[in-house]
N, C-alpha and C positions, 0 to 999 in steps of 0.2 A: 556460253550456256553454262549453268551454273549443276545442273545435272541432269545430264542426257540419258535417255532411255540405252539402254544395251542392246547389241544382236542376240537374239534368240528364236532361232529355226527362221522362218519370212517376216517376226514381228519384230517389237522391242520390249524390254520388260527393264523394270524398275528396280535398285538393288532389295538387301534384304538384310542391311545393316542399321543398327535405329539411331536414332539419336538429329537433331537439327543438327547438331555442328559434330561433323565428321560420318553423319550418315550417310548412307545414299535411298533411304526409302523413297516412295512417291509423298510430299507433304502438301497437304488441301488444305486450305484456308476456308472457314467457315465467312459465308456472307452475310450471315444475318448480324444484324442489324437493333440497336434497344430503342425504342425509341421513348424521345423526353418530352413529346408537345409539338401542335403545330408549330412549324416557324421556326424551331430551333436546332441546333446542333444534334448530331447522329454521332454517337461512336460506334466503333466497328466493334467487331466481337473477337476475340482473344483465341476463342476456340477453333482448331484448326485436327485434322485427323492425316496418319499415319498409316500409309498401306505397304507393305514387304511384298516385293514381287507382283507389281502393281502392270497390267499388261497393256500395252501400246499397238496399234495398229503399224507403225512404223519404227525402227529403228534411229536414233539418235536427234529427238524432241524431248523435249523441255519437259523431270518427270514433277517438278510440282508447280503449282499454280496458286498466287502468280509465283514464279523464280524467286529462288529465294539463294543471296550470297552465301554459300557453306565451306568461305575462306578463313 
């Protein structure tokens, strides 16, 4: 797991360090999508957000989506 939520009180929560490489924030990947025409190729979208202290229902799951390597 590339970065696991934390213990905090019963839940897990996200760090609060920023940055993709060497952070621990929660990072979201935007899903949309541009589109160019029926029938053709999709590229994905770039844009992606950044939450600090991002709160989990559980302790030690996966805090961004999808995983992201932050070796």
């Amino acid at each position: 797991m590339a970065n696991p939520a934390s213990p905090a009180g019963d839940n897990g929560v996200s760090g609060s360090t920023a940055g993709i490489s060497g952070g621990d924030t929660a990072i979201r990947k935007s899903v949309a999508k541009t589109a160019k025409g029926y029938g053709s190729a999709v590229a994905a979208s770039a844009v992606y957000s950044e939450t600090p202290a991002l709160r989990f229902a559980y302790s030690g799951v996966e805090c961004d989506a999808p995983a992201i390597d932050r070796t």
